[in-house]
C-alpha angles and dihedrals in degrees: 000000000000119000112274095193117183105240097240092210095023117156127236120287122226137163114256122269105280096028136088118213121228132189123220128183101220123190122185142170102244111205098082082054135084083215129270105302115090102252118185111267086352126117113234138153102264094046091046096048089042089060094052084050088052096052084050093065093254085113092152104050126131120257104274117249137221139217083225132016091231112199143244106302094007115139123216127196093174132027134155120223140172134190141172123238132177111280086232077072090118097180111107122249083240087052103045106073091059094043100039085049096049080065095040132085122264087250096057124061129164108215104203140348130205138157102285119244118267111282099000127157121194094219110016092049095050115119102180146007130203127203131181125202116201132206134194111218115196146086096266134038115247119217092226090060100039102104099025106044128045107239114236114182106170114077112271130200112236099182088051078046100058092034094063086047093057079060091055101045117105141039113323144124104282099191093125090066105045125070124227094352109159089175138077103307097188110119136155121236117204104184128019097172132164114202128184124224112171107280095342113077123200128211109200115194124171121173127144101254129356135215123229118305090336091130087057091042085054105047089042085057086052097049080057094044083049089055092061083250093122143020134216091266096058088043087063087041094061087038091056090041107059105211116137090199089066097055129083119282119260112274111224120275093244101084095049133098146184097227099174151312142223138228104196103292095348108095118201110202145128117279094185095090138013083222087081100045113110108147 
């Protein structure tokens, strides 16, 4: 996933003259997608919202924007969105996530839609994101989890697991884990965290911005670490050295989601399941 930094002197943010912000919460199945970002005769997210806006009469709007540019095959159950649409948009915030989702895919919702808060910016206020990555443990694969959780089959130790991602938590230089990342890879990560849930495991990970693919690189260095192929050491070794080629390999973007993001003390997230929460 591409880096979503807060801008530490960044202006306010305000619709342009003419326009009125609004705030959605949007959930979607991935794996239909090329991911959020508009991307020329491919079918994404934003391109795919802004044409139910324009059916809608809101023609001129702004491209919707997202708290993280989720990729290709990334899920997202909660994901908090704004956009600007002409203020001669008449439908009313209560009315526009039905309407908007009679002209949306099956794999694309939005869960809610209100005025946005003054001065509120879908990416560049965000303070926090949230991502689960979910695995499937057990000797065969099971249909339900198929595009939503990564299949392991062999036995994996969750206690080796959590103990490599102690090593991980915190403010460093997290190069080892992106993938072809030129900018400031410095972030802090704020939970690294394995939990067990039957046979659907859940990987837990908060930080406030991410470089590319770092979550994936992550989780791949604590399936290793799992597999009794590395120890929490060598964990903080990779980590200090910097070299991509050392940590684990991405894990596919299936079994990832966007589970939910935070604005200073406001937490968007699903409310549907507990299975979601994750602030």
């Amino acid at each position: 996933m591409s880096a979503d930094a807060v801008l530490p002197d960044a202006p306010l943010f305000a619709p342009p003259a003419g326009f009125i912000r609004l705030r959605l919460t949007v959930a979607y199945h991935g794996a239909e997608f090329a991911g959020w970002q508009s991307q020329p005769q491919t079918r994404t997210v934003q391109d795919t919202l802004h044409e139910a806006f324009a059916r809608l009469g809101a023609g001129e709007s702004a491209r919707p924007v997202a708290a993280g540019r989720t990729d290709a095959g990334v899920h997202a159950d909660a994901m908090p969105v704004h956009i600007d649409v002409p203020d001669s948009f008449r439908l009313a915030p209560q009315r526009l996530a039905r309407a908007l989702n009679a002209h949306l895919p099956s794999d694309l919702a939005v869960l809610d839609a209100a005025p946005a808060p003054a001065n509120f910016h879908a990416r560049f206020r965000c303070t926090g994101r949230a991502y689960i990555y979910r695995l499937w443990t057990a000797p065969q694969r099971h249909p339900m989890w198929a595009d939503r959780a990564l299949h392991v089959s062999a036995p994996l130790n969750a206690e080796a697991m959590n103990a490599a991602a102690a090593a991980l938590i915190g403010t460093h230089d997290f190069a080892a884990f992106a993938t072809r990342e030129d900018r400031h890879t410095v972030r802090e990560l704020r939970e690294l965290e394995v939990r067990r849930t039957s046979e659907l495991w859940e990987i837990h990970v908060q930080g406030e911005s991410f470089l590319r693919h770092m979550v994936r690189g992550l989780v791949g260095t604590l399936l290793l670490a799992g597999q009794g192929q590395l120890s929490p050491a060598q964990t903080a070794d990779i980590l200090s050295g910097g070299e991509r080629a050392r940590a684990g390999a991405n894990v596919p973007a299936h079994g990832l989601t966007f589970s939910g993001a935070e604005y200073g003390k406001v937490v968007y997230r699903s409310q549907s399941t507990s299975l979601f929460s994750s602030f």
